[in-house]
C-alpha positions in Angstrom: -10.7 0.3 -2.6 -14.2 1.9 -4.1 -14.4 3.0 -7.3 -16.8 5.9 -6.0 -17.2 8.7 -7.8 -14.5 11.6 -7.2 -16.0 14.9 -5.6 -15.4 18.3 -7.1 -11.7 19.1 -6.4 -10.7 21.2 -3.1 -7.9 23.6 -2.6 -4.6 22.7 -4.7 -1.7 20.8 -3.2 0.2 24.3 -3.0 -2.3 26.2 -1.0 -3.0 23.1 1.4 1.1 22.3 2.0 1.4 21.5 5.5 4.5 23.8 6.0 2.6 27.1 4.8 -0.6 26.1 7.2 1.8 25.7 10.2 0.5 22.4 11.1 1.8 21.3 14.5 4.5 24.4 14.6 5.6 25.6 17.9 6.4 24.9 21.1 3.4 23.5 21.9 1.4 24.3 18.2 -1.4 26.8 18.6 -4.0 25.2 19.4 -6.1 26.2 15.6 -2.8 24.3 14.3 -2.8 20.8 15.9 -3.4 17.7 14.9 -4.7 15.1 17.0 -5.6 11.5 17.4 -8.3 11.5 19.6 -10.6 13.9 18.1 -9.7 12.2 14.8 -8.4 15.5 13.2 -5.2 13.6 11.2 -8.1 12.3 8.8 -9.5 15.5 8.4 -8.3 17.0 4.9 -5.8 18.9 4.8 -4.7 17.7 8.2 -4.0 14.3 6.5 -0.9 16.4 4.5 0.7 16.4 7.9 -0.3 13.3 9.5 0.2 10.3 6.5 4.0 12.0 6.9 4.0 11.9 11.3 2.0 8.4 12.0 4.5 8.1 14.6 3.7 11.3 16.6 -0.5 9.8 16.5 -0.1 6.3 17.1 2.1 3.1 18.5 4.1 1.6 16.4 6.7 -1.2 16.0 9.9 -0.5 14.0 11.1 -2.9 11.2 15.0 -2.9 11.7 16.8 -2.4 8.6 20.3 -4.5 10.2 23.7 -3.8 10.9 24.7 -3.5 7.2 25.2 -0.6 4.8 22.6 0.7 2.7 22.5 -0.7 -0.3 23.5 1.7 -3.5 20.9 3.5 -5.4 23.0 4.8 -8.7 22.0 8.4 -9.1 21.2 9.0 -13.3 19.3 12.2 -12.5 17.4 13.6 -15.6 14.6 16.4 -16.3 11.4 14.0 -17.1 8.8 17.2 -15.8 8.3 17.6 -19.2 7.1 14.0 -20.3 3.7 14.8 -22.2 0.9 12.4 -21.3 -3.1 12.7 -21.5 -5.3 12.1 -18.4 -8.3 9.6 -19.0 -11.1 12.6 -19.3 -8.8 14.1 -22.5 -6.8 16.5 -20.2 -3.4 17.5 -21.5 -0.7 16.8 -18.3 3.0 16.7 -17.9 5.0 14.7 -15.5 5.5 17.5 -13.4 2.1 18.6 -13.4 1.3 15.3 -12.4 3.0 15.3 -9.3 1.2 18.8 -8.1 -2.4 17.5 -9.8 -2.2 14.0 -7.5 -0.8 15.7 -3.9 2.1 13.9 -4.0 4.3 14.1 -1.1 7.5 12.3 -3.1 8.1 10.3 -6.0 10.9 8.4 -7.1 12.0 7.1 -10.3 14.3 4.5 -11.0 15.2 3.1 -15.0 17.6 0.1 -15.4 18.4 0.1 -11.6 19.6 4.1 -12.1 17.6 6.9 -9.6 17.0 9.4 -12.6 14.4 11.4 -10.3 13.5 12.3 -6.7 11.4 14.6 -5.6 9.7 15.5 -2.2 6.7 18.0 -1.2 4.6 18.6 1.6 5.5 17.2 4.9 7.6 14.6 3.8 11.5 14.7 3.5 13.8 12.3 2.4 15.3 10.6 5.4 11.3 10.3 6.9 8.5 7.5 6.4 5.3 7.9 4.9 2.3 5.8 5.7 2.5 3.4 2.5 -1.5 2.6 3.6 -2.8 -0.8 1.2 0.7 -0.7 -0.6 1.3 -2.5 2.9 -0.8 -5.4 1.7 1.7 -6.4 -1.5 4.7 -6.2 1.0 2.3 -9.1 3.2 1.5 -11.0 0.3 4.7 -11.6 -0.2 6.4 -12.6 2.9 3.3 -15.2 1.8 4.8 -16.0 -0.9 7.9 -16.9 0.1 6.8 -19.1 3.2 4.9 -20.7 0.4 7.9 -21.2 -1.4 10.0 -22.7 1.5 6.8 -25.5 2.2 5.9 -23.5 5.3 2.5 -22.3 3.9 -0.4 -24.1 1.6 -2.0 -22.0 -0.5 -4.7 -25.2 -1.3 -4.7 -25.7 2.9 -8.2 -24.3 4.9 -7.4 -21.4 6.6 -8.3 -22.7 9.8 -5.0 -25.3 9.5 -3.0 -22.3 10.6 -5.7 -20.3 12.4 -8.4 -22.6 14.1 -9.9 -19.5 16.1 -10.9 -18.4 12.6 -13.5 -21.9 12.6 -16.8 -19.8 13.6 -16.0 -16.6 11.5 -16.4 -16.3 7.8 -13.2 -17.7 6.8 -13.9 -21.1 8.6 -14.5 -23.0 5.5 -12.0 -20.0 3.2 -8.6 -21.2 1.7 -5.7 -19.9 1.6 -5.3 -18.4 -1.7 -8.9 -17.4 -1.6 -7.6 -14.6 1.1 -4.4 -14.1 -0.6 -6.4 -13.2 -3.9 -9.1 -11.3 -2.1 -12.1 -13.8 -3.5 -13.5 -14.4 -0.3 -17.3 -14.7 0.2 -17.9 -11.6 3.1 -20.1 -9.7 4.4 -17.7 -6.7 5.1 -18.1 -3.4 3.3 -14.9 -1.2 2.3 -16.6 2.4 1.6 -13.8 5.0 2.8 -16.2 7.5 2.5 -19.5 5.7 4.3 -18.6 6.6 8.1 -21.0 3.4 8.3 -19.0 1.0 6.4 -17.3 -1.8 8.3 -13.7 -0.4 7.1 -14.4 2.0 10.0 -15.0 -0.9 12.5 -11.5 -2.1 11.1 -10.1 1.0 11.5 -10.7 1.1 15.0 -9.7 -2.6 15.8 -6.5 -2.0 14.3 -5.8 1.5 16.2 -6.4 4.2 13.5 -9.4 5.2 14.3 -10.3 6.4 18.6 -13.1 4.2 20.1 -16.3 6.1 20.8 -18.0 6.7 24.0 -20.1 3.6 24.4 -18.9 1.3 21.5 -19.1 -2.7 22.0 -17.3 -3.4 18.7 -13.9 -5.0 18.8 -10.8 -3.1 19.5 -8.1 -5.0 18.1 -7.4 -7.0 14.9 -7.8 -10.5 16.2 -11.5 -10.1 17.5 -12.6 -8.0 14.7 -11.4 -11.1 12.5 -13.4 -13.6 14.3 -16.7 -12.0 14.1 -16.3 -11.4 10.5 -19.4 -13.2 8.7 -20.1 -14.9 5.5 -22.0 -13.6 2.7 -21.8 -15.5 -0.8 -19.8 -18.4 -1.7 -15.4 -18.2 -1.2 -13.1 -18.5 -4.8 -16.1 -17.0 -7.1 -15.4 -13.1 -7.5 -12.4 -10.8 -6.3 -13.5 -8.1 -3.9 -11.2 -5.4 -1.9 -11.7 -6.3 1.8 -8.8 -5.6 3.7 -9.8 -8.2 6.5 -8.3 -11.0 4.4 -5.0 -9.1 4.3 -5.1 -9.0 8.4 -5.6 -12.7 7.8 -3.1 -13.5 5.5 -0.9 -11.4 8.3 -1.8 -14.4 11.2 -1.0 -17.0 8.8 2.1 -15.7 8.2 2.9 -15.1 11.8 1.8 -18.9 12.7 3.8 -20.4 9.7 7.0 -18.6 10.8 6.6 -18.4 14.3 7.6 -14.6 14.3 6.1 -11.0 14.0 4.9 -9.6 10.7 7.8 -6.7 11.7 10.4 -9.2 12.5 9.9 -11.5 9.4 9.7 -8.0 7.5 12.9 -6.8 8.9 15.1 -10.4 8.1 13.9 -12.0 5.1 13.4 -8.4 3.0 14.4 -5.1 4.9 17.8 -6.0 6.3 18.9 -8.4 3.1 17.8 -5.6 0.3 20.1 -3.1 2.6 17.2 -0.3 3.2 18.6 3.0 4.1 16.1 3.8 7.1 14.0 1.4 9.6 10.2 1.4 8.6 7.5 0.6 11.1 4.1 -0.8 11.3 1.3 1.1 13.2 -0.2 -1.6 15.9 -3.4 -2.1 17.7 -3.9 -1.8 21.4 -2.1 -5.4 22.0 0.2 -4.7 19.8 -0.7 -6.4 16.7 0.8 -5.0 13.7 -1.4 -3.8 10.9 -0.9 -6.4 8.2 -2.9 -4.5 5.8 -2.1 -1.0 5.7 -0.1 -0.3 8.6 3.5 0.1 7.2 5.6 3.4 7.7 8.7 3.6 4.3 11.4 6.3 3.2 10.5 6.9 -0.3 13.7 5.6 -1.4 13.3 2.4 0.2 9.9 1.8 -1.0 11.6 2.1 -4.6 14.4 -0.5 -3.9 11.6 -2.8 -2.7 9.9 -2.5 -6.0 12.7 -3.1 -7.6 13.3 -6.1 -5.9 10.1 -7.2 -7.6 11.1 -5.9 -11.0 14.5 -7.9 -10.6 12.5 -11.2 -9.7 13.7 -11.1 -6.4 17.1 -10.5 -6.7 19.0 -7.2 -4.9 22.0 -5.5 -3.3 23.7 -8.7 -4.9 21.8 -11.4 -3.4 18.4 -13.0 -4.0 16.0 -11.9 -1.7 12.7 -13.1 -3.0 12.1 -16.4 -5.1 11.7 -15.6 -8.8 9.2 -18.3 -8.9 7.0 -15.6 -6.2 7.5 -12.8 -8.4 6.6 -14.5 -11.9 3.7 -15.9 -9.9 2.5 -12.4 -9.3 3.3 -11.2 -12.9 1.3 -13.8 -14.6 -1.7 -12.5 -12.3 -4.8 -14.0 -11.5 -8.1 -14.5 -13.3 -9.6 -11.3 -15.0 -13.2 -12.3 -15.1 -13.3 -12.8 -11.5 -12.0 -9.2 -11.0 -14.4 -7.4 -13.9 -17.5 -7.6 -11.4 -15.2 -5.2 -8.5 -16.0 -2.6 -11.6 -12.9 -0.8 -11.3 -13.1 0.9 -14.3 -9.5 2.4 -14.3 -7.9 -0.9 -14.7 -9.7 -2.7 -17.3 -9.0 -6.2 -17.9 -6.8 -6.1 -14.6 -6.5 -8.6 -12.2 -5.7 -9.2 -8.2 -2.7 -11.8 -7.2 -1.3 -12.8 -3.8 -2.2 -9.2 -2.6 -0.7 -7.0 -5.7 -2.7 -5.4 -8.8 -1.8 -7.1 -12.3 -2.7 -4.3 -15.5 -2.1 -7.1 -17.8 -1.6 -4.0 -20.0 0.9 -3.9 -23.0 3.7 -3.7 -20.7 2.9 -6.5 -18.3 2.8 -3.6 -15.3 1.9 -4.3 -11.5 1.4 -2.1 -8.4 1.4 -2.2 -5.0 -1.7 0.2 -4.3 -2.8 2.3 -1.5 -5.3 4.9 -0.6 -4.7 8.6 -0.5 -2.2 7.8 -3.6 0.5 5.8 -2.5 1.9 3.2 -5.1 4.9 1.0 -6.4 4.3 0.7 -10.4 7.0 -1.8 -11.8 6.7 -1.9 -15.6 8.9 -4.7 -16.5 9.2 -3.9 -20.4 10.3 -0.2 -19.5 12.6 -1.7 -16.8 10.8 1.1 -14.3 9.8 1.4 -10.9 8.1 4.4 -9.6 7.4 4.5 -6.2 5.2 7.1 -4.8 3.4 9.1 -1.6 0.5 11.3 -1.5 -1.9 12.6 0.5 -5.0 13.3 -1.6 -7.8 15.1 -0.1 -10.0 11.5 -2.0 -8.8 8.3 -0.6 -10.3 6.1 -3.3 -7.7 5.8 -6.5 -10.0 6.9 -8.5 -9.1 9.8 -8.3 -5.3 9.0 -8.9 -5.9 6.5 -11.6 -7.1 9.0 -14.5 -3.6 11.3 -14.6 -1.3 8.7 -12.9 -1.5 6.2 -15.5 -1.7 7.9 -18.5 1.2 9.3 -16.9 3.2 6.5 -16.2 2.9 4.5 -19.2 3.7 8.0 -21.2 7.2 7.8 -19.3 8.0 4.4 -20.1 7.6 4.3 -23.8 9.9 7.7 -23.2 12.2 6.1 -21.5 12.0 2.9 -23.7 12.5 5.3 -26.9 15.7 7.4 -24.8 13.7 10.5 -25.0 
């Protein structure tokens, strides 16, 4: 994710809400009111208010099954937090509430102790609906990695090419495992949202979010785009964001288990933690799920999964994911190898097995994505919050300065019963 700077600020989150433009109303929508894939409109901003809440009605996609069973209970605490008094990075004076409207969220929940003390939804985006959970898709792959790791399945230490040999020629022919899980890969691969010439755009269209322009001889699906992927720099020195080694991860995962990314998603942590809703994955034009960013939650199911994590694994009365994955992820990885990705919002931070470590006073961790969306798990609070956005920036720097003042300014509430 780049750490660009953030443009002046556009129109509020009020005066671009999808539901007072008339976004895809009608039957058809005007035509100054639709949104469409192949002109590449649902990027557009604020276009994206709609679309990041409707991937389904732009692109194929591949459900995640939540099972046969019940949905597991979310105990409902509800209590007025709006009023939890924070200060934004640049000095600005915010509330929780204000938060929420500052950031374009399009829902947030809040759990404390395992209780739901707030829920609220804006935008496009309604309760029973998915929102594209963009990168926070990664954190969900790295730890399906985690557990085939676990069960002996996977080597972290092994080359990736032991699971992947069509990967020899490419950049990651010599790369290990953990060097993609932790994003320390050596690559000459460029992830500028904003640079229409940065190779997250070539990604983009391999993986079926972007259309393929008139006379284009780049790849167009995951796979190839993977194997042509070259080397630049030496693997296990330096963290960098590239979501290529996420995709990688993904075929790792799928040749270790022998299944789909949204099969193994839907038996070993979907259908066991009792989601309320299917999700689904956005695919590429064979089908391919996106590994790293193509997953489709309900808000409130994107909260039981964090806390999942915050439980070390354990949910809906059973456990899910090893503790020993979790505490793995907790402990986080090396912080000098992340310092030179300059991220300046998460000082002293680090990157492990595809989720963000603050090492901050509270030991927190996110699952991060762009446009806003996010899992914060605060283990000394005992707090998840789960979020969706669509931010007119997709870089989080632009979140980062009022969401985590904001955050942390809720735990020590919470922590203190205020």
């Amino acid at each position: 994710m780049s750490d660009a700077p953030v443009p002046a600020q556009p129109a509020t989150a009020a005066e671009t809400d999808p539901n007072t433009l008339g976004w895809m109303k009608g039957f058809p929508p005007a035509q100054d009111k639709l949104i469409q894939f192949h002109d590449d409109s649902f990027r557009n901003f604020p276009e994206l208010r709609w679309a990041w809440s409707n991937v389904r009605s732009l692109v194929p996609t591949v459900n995640v099954w939540r099972g046969d069973g019940g949905a597991s209970a979310l105990p409902r605490a509800e209590r007025d937090i709006g009023g939890s008094q924070s200060t934004t990075l640049d000095g600005r004076p915010m509330t929780f509430a204000k938060m929420f409207d500052a950031t374009y969220a399009d829902g947030m929940v809040v759990l404390h102790k395992g209780r739901l003390i707030h829920e609220r939804y804006a935008g496009a985006l309604r309760p029973h609906m998915p929102h594209i959970a963009m990168s926070v898709t990664k954190s969900f792959t790295g730890t399906l990695a985690g557990m085939l790791i676990a069960e002996g399945k996977i080597d972290p230490q092994a080359p990736v090419t032991d699971y992947v040999p069509e990967l020899k020629a490419s950049a990651f022919g010599d790369a290990r495992v953990h060097e993609v899980m932790d994003m320390t890969t050596g690559l000459k691969y460029t992830e500028v949202y904003a640079d229409r010439n940065s190779d997250v755009w070539s990604l983009r269209r391999a993986n079926g979010m972007a259309p393929i322009p008139p006379g284009y001889d780049g790849a167009t699906d995951i796979f190839a785009l993977l194997c042509r992927q070259e080397k630049q720099g030496e693997h296990g020195k330096a963290f960098a964001y590239k979501t290529v080694n996420t995709d990688v991860l993904a075929f790792i995962i799928r040749r270790a288990s022998g299944k789909t990314l949204s099969d193994l998603l839907s038996e070993r942590i979907w259908a066991p933690m009792g989601a309320e809703e299917d999700a689904h994955y956005h695919v590429d034009r064979i089908g391919t799920e996106s590994g790293g960013g193509g997953l489709s939650t309900t808000l409130r199911d994107l909260a039981r999964f964090g806390e999942t994590m915050r439980n070390h694994g354990r949910f809906n009365g059973r456990q899910i994911v090893p503790a020993s994955v979790v505490e793995d992820i907790e402990r986080g990885a090396d912080p000098e190898k992340f310092k030179p990705a300059g991220y300046v919002t998460l000082p002293g931070g680090s990157y492990r097995n595809q989720w963000w470590v603050t090492h901050n006073e509270h030991g927190a961790y996110m699952a991060r994505g762009v446009y806003g969306q996010g899992i914060y798990i605060d283990p000394k609070a005992e707090m998840v919050i789960a979020r969706y956005a669509s931010h007119p920036v997709a870089g989080n720097a632009a979140n980062d300065p009022v969401t985590l003042p904001a955050y942390m300014a809720l735990a020590k509430d919470l922590m203190a019963g205020r």
